[in-house]
C-alpha positions as a Markdown table, in Angstrom:
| # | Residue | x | y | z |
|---|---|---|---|---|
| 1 | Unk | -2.6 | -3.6 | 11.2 |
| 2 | Unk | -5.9 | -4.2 | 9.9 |
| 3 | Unk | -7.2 | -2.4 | 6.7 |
| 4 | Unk | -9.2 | 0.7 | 8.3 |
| 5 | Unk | -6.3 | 1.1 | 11.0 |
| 6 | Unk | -3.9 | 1.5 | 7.8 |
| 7 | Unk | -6.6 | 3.5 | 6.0 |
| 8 | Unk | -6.5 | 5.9 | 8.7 |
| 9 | Unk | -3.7 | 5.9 | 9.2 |
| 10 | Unk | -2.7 | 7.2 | 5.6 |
| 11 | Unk | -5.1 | 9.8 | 6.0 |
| 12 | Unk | -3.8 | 11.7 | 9.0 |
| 13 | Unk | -0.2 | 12.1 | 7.7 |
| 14 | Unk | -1.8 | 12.9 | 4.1 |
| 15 | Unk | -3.6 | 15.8 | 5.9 |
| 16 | Unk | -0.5 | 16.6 | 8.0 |
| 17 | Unk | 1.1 | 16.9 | 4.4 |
| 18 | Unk | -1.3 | 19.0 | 3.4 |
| 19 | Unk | -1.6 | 21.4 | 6.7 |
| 20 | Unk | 2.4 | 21.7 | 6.5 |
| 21 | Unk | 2.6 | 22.4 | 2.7 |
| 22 | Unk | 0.2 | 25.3 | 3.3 |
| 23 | Unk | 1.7 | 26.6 | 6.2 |
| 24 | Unk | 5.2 | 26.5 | 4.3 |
| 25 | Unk | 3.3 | 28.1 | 1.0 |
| 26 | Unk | 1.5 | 30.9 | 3.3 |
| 27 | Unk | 4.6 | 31.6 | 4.6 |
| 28 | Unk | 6.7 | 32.0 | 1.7 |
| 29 | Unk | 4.0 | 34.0 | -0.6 |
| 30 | Unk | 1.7 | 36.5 | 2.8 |
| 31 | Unk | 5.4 | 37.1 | 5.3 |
| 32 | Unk | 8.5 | 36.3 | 3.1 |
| 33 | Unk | 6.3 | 37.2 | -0.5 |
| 34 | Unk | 9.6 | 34.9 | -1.5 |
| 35 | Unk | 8.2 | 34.4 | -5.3 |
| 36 | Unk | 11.5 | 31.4 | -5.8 |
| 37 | Unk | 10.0 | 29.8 | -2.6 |
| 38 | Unk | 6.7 | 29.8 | -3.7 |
| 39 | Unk | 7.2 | 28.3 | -7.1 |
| 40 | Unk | 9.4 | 25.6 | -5.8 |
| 41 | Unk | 6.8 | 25.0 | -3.0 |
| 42 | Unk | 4.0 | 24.5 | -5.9 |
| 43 | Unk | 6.5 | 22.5 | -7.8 |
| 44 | Unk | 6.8 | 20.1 | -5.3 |
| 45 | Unk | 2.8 | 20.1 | -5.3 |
| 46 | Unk | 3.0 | 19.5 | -8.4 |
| 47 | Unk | 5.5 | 16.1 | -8.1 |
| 48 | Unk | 3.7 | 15.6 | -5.5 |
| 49 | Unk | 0.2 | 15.2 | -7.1 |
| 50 | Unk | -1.6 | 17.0 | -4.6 |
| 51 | Unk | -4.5 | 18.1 | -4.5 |
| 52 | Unk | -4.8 | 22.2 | -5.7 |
| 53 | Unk | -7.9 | 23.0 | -4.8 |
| 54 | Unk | -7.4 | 21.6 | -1.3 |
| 55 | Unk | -4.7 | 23.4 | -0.8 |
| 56 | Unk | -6.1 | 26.5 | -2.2 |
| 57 | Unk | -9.3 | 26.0 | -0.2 |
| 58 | Unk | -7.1 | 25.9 | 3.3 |
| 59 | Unk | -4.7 | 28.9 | 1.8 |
| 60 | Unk | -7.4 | 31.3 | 1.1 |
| 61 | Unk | -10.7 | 30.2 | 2.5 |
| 62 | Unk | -9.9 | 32.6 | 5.9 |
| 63 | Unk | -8.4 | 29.8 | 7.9 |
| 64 | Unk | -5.6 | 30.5 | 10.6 |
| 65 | Unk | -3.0 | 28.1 | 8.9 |
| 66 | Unk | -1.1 | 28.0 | 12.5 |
| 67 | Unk | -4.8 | 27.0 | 14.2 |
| 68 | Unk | -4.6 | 23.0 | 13.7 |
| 69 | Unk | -8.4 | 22.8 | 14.9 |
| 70 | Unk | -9.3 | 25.4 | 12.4 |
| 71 | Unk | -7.2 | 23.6 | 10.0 |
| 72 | Unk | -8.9 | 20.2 | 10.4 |
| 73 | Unk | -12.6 | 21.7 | 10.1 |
| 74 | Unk | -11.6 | 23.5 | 7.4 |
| 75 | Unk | -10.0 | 20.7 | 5.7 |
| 76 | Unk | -12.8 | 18.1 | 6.9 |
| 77 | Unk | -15.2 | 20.9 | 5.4 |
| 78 | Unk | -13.7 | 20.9 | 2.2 |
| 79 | Unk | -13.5 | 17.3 | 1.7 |
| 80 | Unk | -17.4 | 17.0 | 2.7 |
| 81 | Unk | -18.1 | 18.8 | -0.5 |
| 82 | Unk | -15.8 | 16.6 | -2.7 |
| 83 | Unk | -17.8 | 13.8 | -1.2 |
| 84 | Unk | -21.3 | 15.1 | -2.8 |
């Protein structure tokens, strides 16, 4: 697998990480309002080293979290301005 294959690679299943984590986070604090949930969910975050304010950015920017398209532009948006 050459390097950009891998590159890519990595980065799709970072951003599926990232599109299920705030799926599993908007579920547990907007339909469950689970507070325990939530904190473990941001604890894993946490472990994980994610990144907050991408995950903030896909959680509360008005996205549909169960719209993957919206989901990528949204995500793809964000990451354009980290870029700059």
């Amino acid at each position: 697998m050459s390097v950009g294959a891998a590159m890519e690679c990595r980065i799709r299943n970072d951003r599926q990480s990232y599109f299920a984590l705030a799926r599993e986070l908007a579920n547990a604090q907007f339909i469950l309002a689970d507070s325990e949930l939530s904190c473990r969910l941001w604890q894993d975050v946490a472990d994980r080293e994610l990144d907050v304010a991408r995950l903030l950015h896909l959680l509360y920017g008005g996205w549909d979290v169960e719209d993957d398209e919206e989901m990528l532009e949204a995500d793809q948006h964000f990451l354009s301005l980290k870029l700059v």
